[in-house]
N, C-alpha and C positions, 0 to 999 in steps of 0.2 A: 431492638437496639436503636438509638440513636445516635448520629453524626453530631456533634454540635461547635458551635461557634467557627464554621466553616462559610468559604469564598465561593459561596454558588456558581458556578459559570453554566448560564441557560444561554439560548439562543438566542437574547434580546438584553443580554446585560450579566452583570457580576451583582447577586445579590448578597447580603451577612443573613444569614440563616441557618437552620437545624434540618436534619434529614432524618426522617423515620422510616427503618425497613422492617420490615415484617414476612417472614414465610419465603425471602428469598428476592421481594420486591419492595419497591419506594410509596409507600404509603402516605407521607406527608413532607411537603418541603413549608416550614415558616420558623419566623423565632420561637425564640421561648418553648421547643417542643420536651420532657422528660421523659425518662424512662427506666427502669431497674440497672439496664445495660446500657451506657453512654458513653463516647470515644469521643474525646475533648482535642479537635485538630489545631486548637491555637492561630487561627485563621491561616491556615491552609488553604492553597484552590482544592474545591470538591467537583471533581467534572469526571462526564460520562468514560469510563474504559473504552481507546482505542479499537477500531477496526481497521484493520489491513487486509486486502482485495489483493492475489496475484502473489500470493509469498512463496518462496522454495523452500524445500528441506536438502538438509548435507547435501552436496555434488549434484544436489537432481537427483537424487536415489530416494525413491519410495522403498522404506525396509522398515520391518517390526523395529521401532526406539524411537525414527527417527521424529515422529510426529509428537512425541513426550517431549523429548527437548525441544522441538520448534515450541510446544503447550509451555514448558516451563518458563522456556526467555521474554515469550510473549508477554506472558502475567508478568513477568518480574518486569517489564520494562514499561509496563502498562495500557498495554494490552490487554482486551476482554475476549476477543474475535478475531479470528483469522481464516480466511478463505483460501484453499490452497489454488493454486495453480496446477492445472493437470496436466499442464505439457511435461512432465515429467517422467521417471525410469522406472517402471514401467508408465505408462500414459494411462490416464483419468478415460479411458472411451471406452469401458465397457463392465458389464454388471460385477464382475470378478475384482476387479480394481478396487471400484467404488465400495464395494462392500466391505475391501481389507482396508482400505483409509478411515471408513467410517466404523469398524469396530478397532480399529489401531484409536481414534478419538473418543469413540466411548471411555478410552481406559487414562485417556490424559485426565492428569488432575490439577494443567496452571487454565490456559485460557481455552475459550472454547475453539476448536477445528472444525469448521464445513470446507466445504469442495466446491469448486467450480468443473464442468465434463467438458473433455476435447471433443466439440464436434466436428473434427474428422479424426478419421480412424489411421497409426501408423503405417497400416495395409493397405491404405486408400478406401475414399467414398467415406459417406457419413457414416457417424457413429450411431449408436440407437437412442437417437437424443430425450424420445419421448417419455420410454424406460429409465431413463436415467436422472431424467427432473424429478419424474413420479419418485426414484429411491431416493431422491435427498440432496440431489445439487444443484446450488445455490443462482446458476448461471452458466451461459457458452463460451467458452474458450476458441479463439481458431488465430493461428496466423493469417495477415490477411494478401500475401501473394498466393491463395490457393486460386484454384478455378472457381470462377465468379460464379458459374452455376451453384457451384456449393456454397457460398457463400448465400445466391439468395434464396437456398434450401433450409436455409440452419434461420436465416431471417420469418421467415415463413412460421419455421416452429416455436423460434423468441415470440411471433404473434401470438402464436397459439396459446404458447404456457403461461403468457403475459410477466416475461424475465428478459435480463437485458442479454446483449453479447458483448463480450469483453476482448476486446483486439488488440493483437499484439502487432503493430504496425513494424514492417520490413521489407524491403524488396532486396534480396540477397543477390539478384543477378544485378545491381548496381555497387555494389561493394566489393563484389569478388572476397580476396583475401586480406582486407580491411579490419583493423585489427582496435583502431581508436579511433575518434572524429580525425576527419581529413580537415588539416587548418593548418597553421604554420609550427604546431608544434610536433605532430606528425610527419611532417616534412624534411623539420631539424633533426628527429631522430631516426629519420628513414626506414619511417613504417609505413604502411598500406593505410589509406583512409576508409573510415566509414562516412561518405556525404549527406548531410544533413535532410538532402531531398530523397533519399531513399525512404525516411521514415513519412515527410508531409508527402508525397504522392502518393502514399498506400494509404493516407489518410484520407484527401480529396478522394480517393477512389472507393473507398469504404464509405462515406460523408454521402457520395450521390446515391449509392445503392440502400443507405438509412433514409433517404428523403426521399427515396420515390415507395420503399416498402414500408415506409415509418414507423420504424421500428428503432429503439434505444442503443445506441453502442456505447461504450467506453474504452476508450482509447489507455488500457494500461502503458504505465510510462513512459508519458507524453514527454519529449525529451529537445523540443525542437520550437522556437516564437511561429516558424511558420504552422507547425500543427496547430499551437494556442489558436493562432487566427483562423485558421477553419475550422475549429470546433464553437469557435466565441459565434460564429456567422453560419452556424447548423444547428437547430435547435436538438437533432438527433444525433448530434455529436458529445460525449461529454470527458474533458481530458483529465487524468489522473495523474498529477504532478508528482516523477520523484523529488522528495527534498533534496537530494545529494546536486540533482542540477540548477538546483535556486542556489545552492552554497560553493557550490565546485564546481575547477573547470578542468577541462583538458592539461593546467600545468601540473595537475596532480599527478600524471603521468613522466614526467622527467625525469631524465635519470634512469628511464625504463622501470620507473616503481611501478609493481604492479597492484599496488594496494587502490590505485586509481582508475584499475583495468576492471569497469564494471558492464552491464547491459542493461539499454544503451548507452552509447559510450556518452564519459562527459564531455561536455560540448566547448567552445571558447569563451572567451568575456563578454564578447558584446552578445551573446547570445545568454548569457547567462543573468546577463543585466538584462534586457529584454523579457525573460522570462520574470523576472522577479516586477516589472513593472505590471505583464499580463496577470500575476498574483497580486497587485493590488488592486486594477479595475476588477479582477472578479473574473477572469477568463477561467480559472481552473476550476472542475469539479469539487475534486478532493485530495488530497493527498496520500503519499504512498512511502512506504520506509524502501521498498526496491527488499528487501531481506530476499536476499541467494546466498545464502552461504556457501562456503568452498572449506576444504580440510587444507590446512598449512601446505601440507603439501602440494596442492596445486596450484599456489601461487608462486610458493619457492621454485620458480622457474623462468625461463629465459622468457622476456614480454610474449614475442610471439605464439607461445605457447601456452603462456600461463592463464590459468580459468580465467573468465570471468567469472566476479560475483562481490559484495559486500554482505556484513553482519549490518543489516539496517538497522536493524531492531534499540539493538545496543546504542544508548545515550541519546534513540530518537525523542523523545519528547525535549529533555532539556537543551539539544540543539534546534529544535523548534522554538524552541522558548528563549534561544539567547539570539538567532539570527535574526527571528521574525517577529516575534513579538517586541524585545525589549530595545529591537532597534527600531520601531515604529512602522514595520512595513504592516500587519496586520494586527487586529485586535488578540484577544483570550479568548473572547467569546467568537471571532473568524474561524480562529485556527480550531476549535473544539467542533465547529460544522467541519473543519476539512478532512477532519480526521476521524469524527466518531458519526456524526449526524448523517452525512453524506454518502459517506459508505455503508450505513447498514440501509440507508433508502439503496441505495445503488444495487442491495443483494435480497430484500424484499425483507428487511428485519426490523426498519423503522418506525413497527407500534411494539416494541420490546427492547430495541437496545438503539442508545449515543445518546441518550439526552438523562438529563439528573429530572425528573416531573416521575409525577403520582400514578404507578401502574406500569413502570417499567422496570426491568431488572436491577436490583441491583447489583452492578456492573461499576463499579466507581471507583477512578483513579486518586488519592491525594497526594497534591505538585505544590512542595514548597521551594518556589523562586529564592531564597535566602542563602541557600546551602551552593557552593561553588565546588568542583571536581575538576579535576584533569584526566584528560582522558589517555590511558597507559595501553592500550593497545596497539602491538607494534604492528597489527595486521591489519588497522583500519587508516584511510585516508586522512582520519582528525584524530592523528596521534600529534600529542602534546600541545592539544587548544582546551582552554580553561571555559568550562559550561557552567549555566548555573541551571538548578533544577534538582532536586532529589523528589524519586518516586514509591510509589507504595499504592500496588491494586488491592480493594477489597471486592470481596464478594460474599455478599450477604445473604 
């Protein structure tokens, strides 16, 4: 089959060219290529299928279904990949787990599902982290107010298996019952703050224990300009920006909406302007949709109380592509390292998947910018903001 008269987006530019897949992979990118079977995009962007590092299923419940529907929305939103998060119901730490996630993903049929393993165990002490790379996951999971010994236990063995750790930075004895970002709009609606220096201290503090055992972290959603700045000035640092905090702030919260009650929480203005400057020098790894879904019901509830979580997934690409791109803050061919290139290096999949070249899967999203939507969901934060962007994953 070929692709043709499609808007190449490589890592080094927006080409006009043809793509020829063959047996499942990208055999040839140049013009003028034919073939029996040919899919006429009308210059369309043709760029590598989305990877997402750190996504949840419904409520944090690991259960037979739920990993088809994360597989289905994935694909449909253009998505190739998704790495789950094992902090989850039951927890990714041990052989029993891992082995029902990854034959729950054998049976998906939108995008593909690997794993990330808790190294540490809900019961305490490490998990059997050695076991558990050997069966097939992708990377270490840990929050990182555990005891540091474990911490430079699990460092030890990312040396070993030569895979990164992936941190979930928080210090919960600084927040107490902190419920949004602590700023002035938490104040006005007399709620408990979450401070911003709970997340950059656990970050400096994970940042010196990667520089002295040098070994790779990733700071899953990095939510905070002070973390940017210790991850930009550690080379063993590397931050994973949610979008929702380059777009939104803390006023999404007003009115006690809890459609804006995500983790971590969204942050103020100048923080969020800040962030959006460290995404254009280049402080951020990669990008991340944040996808935690929550069931209607756990938002329809008093702030306090009501989950965290958003549907990332849903309208991510085209609001990557109206905030950041067509407003000039990064390139097409940026935003495609932040999102597909970045992360499958980040998960060790980068000679197979995020980039459109000869010998990689085909994995390929087509993004025509032309097409403009409104977005109708009453349970997401960007109900009734007008995107442009229509999606469509193939896979060959």
């Amino acid at each position: 089959m070929v692709i043709k008269n499609g808007r190449i987006v490589t890592d080094t530019g927006v080409i006009d060219a043809d793509v020829r897949i063959e047996d499942g992979k990208i055999t040839d990118v140049a013009p003028g290529l034919s073939d029996d079977i040919s899919v006429d995009v009308k210059g369309r962007y043709v760029m590598p299928a989305m990877v997402d590092i750190g996504s949840g299923v419904m409520d944090g419940k690991l259960r037979a279904g739920t990993l088809e529907r994360l597989s289905t929305k994935a694909q449909r939103n253009g998505f190739g990949s998704v790495v789950l998060s094992a902090l989850c119901e039951p927890s990714i730490d041990n052989e029993i787990t891992l082995e029902f996630a990854k034959s729950q993903a054998a049976m998906c049929s939108g995008a593909d599902i690997f794993s990330l393993v808790s190294g540490v165990r809900k019961s305490g002490g490490l998990s059997d982290i050695s076991i558990l790379l050997k069966e097939g996951a992708l990377g270490i999971e840990f929050p990182s107010d555990i005891d540091g010994n474990l911490i430079r236990r699990m460092m030890e063995y990312a040396k070993m298996h030569d895979v990164r750790l992936f941190c979930r930075a928080d210090d919960t004895a600084l927040h107490g019952d902190g419920v949004m970002h602590e700023g002035m709009v938490s104040a006005c609606l007399g709620l408990g703050g979450v401070p911003a220096v709970a997340e950059s201290s656990q970050v400096a503090r994970i940042g010196e224990l990667a520089d002295f055992y040098r070994v790779n972290v990733v700071v899953l959603g990095a939510s905070t300009p002070q973390t940017l700045r210790i991850c930009q000035q550690n080379p063993w640092l590397h931050a994973q920006l949610p979008l929702h905090h380059l777009l939104l702030t803390d006023e999404a919260c007003e009115n006690y909406n809890t459609t804006g009650k995500i983790w971590p929480p969204l942050r103020d203005e100048t923080s969020r302007d800040l962030m959006q400057e460290a995404l254009v020098h280049g402080s951020a790894a990669m990008l991340t949709s944040l996808h935690t879904p929550v069931s209607k019901s756990a938002k329809d509830a008093v702030f306090a109380e009501a989950a965290y979580g958003i549907d990332g997934m849903e309208n991510f690409l085209p609001l990557c592509y109206t905030y950041l791109v067509e407003t000039g803050l990064i390139s097409i061919e940026k935003l495609v390292d932040l999102v597909a290139t970045q992360p499958s290096a980040a998960v060790g999949l980068d000679d197979t998947r995020g980039k459109i070249a000869v010998g990689y899967e085909a994995k390929i999203v087509l993004f025509d910018p032309t097409i403009e939507s409104c977005i109708e969901n009453e349970y997401s934060p960007y109900f009734g903001r007008t995107v442009r962007g229509s999606v469509e994953t193939l896979s060959g």
